[in-house]
N, C-alpha and C positions, 0 to 999 in steps of 0.2 A: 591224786584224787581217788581218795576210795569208791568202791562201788555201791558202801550201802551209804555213801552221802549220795552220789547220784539218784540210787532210787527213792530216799527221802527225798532229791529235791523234786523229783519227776511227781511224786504223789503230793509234795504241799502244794505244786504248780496243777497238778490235775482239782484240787480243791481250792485256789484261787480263782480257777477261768470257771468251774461251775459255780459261782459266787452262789445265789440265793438256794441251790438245790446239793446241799451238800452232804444230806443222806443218801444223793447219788455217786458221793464220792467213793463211797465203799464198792458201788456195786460193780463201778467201773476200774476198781484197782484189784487187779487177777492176774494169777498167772498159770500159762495153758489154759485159760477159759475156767478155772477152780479158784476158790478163795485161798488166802495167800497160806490159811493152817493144814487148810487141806493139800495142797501143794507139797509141801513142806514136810506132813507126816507120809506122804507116797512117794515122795524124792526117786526119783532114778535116775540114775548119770544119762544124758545123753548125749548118746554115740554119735549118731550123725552131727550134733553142731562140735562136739567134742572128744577127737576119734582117740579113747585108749591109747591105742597103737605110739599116738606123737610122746615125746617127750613132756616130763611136768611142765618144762620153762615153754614150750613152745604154746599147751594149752594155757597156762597163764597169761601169754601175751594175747594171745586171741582172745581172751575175755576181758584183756586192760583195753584191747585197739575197739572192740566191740565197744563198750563203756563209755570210754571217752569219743568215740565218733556221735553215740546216745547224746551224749552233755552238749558238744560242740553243735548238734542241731540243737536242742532246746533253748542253748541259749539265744542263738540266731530265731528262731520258730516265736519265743517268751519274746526277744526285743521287739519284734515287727508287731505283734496284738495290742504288747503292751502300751505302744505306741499309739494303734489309733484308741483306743480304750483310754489311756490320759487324758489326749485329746476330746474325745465327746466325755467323757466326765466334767472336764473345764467348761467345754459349753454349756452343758446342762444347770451346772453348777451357777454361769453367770444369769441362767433363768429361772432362778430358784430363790430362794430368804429373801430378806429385806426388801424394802420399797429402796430404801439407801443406799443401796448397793446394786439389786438386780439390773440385767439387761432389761431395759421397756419396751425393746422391737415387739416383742408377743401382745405387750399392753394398747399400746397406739392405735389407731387408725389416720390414714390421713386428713378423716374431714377435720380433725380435732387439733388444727395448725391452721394459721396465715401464712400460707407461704407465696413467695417470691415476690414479696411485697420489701420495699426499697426502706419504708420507712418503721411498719410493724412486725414485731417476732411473738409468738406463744412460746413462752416457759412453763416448763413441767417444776410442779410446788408439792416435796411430800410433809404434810401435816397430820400430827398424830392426831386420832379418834377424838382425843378430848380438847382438842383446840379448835374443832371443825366451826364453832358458834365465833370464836377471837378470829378465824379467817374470815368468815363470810361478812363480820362488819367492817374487818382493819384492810382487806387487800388492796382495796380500788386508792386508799389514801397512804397507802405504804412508801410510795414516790410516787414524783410528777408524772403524769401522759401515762397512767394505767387505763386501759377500755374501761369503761363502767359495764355491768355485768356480763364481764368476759369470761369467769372462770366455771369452771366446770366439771364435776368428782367424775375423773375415768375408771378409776380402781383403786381397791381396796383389798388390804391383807389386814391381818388379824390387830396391828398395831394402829396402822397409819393408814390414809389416804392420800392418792394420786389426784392434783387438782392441774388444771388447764388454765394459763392467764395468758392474757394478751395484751403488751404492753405497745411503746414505740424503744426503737432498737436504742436511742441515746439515753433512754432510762434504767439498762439492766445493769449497771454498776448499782448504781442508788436502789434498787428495786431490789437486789441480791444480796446487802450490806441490811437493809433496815428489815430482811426477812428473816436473816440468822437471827438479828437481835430477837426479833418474836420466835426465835427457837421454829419455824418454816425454814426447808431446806429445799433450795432452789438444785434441782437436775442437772447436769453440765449437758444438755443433750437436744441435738439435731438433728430434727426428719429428714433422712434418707434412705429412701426408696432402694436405691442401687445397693447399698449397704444391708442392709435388713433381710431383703432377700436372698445374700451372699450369705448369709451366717445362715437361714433356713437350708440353703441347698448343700453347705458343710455340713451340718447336724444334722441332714439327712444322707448324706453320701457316708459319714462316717459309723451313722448306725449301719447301715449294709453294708460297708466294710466287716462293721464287728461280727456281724449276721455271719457272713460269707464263710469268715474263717473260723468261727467257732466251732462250726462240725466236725471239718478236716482235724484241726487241734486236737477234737475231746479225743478221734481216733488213734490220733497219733501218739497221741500221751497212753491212748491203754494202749497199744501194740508195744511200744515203746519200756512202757513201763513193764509191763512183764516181760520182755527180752531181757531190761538191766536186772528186774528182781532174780529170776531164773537163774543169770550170770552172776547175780551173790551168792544164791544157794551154792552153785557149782564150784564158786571156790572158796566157800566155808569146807566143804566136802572135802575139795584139795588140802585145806591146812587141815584137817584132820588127819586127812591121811599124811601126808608131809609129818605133822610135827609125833604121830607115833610111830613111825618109823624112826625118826630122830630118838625118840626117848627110848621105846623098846626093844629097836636093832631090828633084823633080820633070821628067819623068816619073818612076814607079813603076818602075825597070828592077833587081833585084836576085832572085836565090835562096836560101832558107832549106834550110840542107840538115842533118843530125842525125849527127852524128857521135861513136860510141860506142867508144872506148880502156878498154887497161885503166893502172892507175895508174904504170907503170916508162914507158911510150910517152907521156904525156901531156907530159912535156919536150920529147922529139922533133916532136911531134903542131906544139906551138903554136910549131918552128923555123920548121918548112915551111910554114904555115898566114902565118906572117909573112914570110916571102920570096912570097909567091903574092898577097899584100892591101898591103904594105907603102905600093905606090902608092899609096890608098885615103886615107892621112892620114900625112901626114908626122910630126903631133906624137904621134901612139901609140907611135912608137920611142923616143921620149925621156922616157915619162910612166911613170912606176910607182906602185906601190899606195901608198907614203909617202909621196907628193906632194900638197898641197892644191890644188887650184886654181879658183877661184872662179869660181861658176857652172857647173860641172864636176860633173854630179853619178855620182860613182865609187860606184854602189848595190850594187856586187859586189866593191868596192875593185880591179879589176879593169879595164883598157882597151887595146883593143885597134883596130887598124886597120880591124878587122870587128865588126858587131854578136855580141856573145856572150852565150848567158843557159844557164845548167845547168841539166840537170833530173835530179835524185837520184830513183831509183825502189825505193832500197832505203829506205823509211821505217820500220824495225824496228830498233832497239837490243838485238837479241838478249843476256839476259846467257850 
C-alpha cells in the first residue's frame, strides 16, 4: 500500500463526508496547519518524528507502520458512518418520488381510515392528475359494496393524486383488479400506528447518529491527513536521497531542488533540464519509457539523467 494512495484516499474520503460543502474541502486538507504547496516548498525533515540518527530501513518502516495503522482506522472510522449514512439515505429515500412508490406514513393521518371494523377497510388509490374527473364518477361502481362517497384527495405530487376509498373487506380482489384496468393503482398499505412511528424514531436516531460523528470524523480526517501527507513528503525526500546516492556514489555531493511548471512549459522544462544534467549519465539520453531493461527499475516509467520523483498536490477529482 503506497502512502500517496493513502493520502488520496484520506482526502476523497475527507470530500465525501463534507458532501454539499466541498469548497471546504480544500481548507480542511493541510499539512502542519499550511496548505499542501506551501508545505511542500518549506519541506524540512523532521527530527523528532524521524530521528537522522536511525537507519534509512528503520525510518522507512516507521513511516510504512505510521501509514498503514492511518488506512487500518479509516477504513474501520469510513465503514461505521458509512453505514448509518446508507441507512438514513434509504429511509429518506423511501419518503421521497413517486406517489407509487413512496413511503405514506408522513402522508396519512389516522382519521382518514375505518379501522378495526370486521367488515370495512380504506384503500389508499394513486390517480394521476388527469383522471381525477374518470375517478370521481367510476369509483363508488368499480365493484360491489364500495361506500358511496367514501373517497377522499389526501395528497398530491406533481403527477398524481393520493385518494381514500372505503370499501367492505370481500371486495378488495374485485375492487383492485377492475382499478388497474382504469390505470388507478391500488397502495398495498395498512395503518399502523406501532409501525409508523418506528420508522420516525429510526430516521431520527439515525440523523443524530450522522450528527454525532461527523465532527469527530472531519477532525480526524484532517489530523490524519496531514500526518499521512507529511509521511509522503518525508519519503519522497528519502528516495531522493536513496536513489542519488545509488547513481552518484559517495561522497554525498548533490542538491534536491522542487520545481513547479504549469503543463504547455513542461516539454520545454525537461529540454533544458537535459542539456544542464545530460553529463550526469550518458545512457538516459538513449532510454525511454518503452524500453525494458533489466535490473532498471523504471517506477515512474520515466529516466532521466537526474533523479526525478513528482509530487501531485492536487488530490481531488472534482466532478
Amino acid at each position: 500500500l503506497t502512502d500517496a494512495l493513502v493520502v488520496k484516499k484520506l482526502a476523497q474520503y475527507m470530500s465525501d463526508v463534507l458532501e454539499d460543502s466541498r469548497d471546504k474541502v480544500q481548507e480542511n486538507l493541510l499539512a502542519n496547519g499550511v496548505d499542501l504547496n506551501t508545505y511542500v516548498t518549506r519541506f524540512q525533515w523532521d527530527m523528532a518524528k524521524y530521528p537522522i540518527k536511525q537507519s534509512l530501513k528503520n525510518i522507512s518502516e516507521i513511516v510504512s507502520k505510521q501509514v498503514t495503522q492511518i488506512d487500518n482506522d479509516l477504513k474501520a472510522r469510513a465503514s461505521a458512518y458509512n453505514s448509518i449514512k446508507g441507512n438514513l439515505q434509504n429511509l429518506e429515500r423511501k419518503n421521497a418520488g413517486s406517489l407509487l412508490t413512496r413511503s405514506l406514513a408522513d402522508i396519512v393521518k389516522k382519521e382518514d381510515f375505518v379501522l378495526d371494523s370486521e367488515y370495512l377497510i380504506t384503500m389508499l388509490v394513486v390517480v394521476p392528475k388527469a383522471s381525477y374527473p374518470d375517478w370521481q364518477k367510476t369509483y363508488e361502481t368499480l365493484s360491489e359494496m364500495v361506500v358511496p362517497r367514501s373517497s377522499n384527495l389526501l395528497f398530491e405530487d406533481q403527477d398524481s393524486g393520493l385518494f381514500s376509498v372505503t370499501l367492505f373487506r370481500k371486495a378488495i380482489d374485485d375492487f383492485k383488479l377492475k382499478s388497474r384496468e382504469n390505470k388507478f393503482i391500488v397502495r398495498d398499505f395498512q395503518y399502523n400506528e406501532e409501525e409508523m412511528k418506528a420508522d420516525k424514531e429510526e430516521l431520527t436516531r439515525l440523523s443524530t447518529d450522522k450528527k454525532k460523528q461527523f465532527g469527530p470524523l472531519v477532525r480526524w480526517l484532517k489530523v490524519n491527513f496531514s500526518e499521512a501527507f507529511i509521511a509522503w513528503i518525508h519519503i519522497k525526500a528519502l528516495r531522493v536521497f536513496t536513489e542519488s546516492v545509488l547513481r552518484y556514489g559517495l561522497p554525498v555531493n548533490f542538491q534536491a531542488m522542487l520545481l513547479q511548471t504549469n503543463k504547455k512549459n513542461i516539454k520545454k522544462l525537461r529540454e533544458v533540464l537535459h542539456e544542464l544534467y545530460k553529463h550526469l549519465d550518458g545512457s538516459a539520453a538513449i532510454i525511454d519509457a518503452s524500453m525494458d531493461i533489466p535490473g532498471l527499475n523504471l517506477s515512474q516509467q520515466e529516466y532521466y539523467p537526474y533523479v526525478y520523483y513528482k509530487i501531485d498536490c492536487n488530490l481531488l477529482d472534482f466532478k
